[in-house]
C-alpha positions in Angstrom: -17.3 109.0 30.9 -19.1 105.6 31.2 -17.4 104.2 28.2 -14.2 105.0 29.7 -14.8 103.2 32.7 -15.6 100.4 31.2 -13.2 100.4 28.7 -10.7 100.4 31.8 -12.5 97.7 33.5 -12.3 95.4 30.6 -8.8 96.3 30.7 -7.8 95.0 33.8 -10.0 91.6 33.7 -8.2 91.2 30.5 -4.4 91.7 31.5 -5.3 89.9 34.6 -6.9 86.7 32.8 -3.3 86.8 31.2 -1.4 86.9 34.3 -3.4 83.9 35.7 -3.0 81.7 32.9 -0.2 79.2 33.8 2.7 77.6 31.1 3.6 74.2 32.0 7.4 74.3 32.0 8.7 71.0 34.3 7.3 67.6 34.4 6.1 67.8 37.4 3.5 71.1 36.4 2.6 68.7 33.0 1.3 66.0 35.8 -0.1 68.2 38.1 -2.1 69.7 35.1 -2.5 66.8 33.0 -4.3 65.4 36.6 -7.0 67.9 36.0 -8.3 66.3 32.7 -9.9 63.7 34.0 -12.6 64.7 36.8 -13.1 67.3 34.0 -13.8 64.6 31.5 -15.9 62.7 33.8 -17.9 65.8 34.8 -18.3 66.6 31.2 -19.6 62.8 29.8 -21.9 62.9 33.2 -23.1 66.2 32.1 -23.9 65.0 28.5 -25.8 62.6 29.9 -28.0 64.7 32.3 -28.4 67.3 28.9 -26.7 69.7 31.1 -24.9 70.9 27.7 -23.5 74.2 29.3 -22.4 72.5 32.1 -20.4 70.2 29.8 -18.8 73.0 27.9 -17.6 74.5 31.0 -15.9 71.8 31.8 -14.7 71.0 28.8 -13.2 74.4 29.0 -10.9 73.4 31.7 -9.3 70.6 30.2 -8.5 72.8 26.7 -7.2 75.3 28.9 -4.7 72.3 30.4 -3.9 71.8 26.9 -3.1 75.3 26.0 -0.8 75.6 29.4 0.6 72.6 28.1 1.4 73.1 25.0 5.1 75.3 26.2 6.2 72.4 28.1 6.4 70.4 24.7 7.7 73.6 22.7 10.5 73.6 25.7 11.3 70.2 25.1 11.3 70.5 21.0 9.0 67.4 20.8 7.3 68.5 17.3 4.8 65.3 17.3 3.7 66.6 20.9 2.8 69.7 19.7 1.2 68.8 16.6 -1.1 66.5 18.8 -1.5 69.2 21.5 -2.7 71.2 18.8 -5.1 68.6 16.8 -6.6 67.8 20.2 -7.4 71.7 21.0 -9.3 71.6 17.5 -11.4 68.7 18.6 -12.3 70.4 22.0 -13.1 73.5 20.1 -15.3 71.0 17.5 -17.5 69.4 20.7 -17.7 72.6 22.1 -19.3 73.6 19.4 -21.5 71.0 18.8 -22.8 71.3 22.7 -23.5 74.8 21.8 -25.7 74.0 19.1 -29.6 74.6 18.8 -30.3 71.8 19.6 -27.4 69.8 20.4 -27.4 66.6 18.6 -26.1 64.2 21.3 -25.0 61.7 18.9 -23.1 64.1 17.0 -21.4 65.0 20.5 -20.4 61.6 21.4 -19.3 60.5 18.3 -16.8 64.3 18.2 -15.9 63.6 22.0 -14.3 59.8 21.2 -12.0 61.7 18.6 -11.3 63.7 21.2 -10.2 60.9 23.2 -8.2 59.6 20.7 -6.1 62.1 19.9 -5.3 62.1 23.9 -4.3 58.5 23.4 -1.9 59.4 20.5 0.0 61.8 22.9 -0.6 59.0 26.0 1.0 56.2 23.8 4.7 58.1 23.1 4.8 60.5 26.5 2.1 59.2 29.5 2.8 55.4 31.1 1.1 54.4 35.0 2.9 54.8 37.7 2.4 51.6 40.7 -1.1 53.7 41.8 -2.4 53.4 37.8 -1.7 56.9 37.7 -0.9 58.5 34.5 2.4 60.0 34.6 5.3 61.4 32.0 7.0 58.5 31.0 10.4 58.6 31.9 13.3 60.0 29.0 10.5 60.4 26.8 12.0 64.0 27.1 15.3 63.1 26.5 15.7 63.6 31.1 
């Protein structure tokens, strides 16, 4: 009878962890997403530095999961390079998360994963992202063919 119960309980957090995850679809969900990156990034570098490792993962959680709500905004738009980018990066958040989950972590090791990291951000950033007047980063207009 237990078993059962929890079997149903895991059953419901499950199908409603689906219904919460969100698909980018307009340019205006990509920014309001892609605006979440950031404070996580910063929270996850300050966290590296304080050897708060699971701290650091968990925020480096929330900007793959931006990139995995992103991801059907550039499969709507048929923009293959996007996609392969949106996928390489995912990789490389999976490959520093596993490094902070090491025993021990090797911090070095880190760093050196979360700077490829960032530059397979700045791949996408250089064809779709420009600032807007605030230095904001934003979708760069008919980059999407708009």
């Amino acid at each position: 009878m237990r078993f059962k119960f929890y079997a149903a309980a895991l059953f419901v957090a499950w199908c409603g962890s689906i219904l919460v995850a969100e698909k980018v679809t307009t340019p205006e969900e990509l920014d309001k997403e892609m605006k979440k990156v950031q404070p996580a990034m910063q929270a996850t570098q300050k966290a590296i530095k304080s050897e708060a490792y699971a701290d650091a993962r968990k925020e480096l959680g929330i900007v793959k999961q931006v990139m995995d709500d992103s991801r059907e905004f550039w499969v709507l738009h048929k923009k293959e390079d996007a996609i392969k980018v949106n996928n390489e990066t995912v990789a490389k958040i999976e490959a520093v998360d596993k490094l902070l989950a090491a025993t021990p972590v090797d911090p070095q090791a880190v760093l050196a994963a979360l700077k490829e990291m960032g530059g397979s951000c700045n791949t996408c950033h250089k064809v779709y992202r420009v600032r807007d007047a605030e230095n904001n980063w934003v979708l760069k207009p008919g980059s999407i063919g708009n």
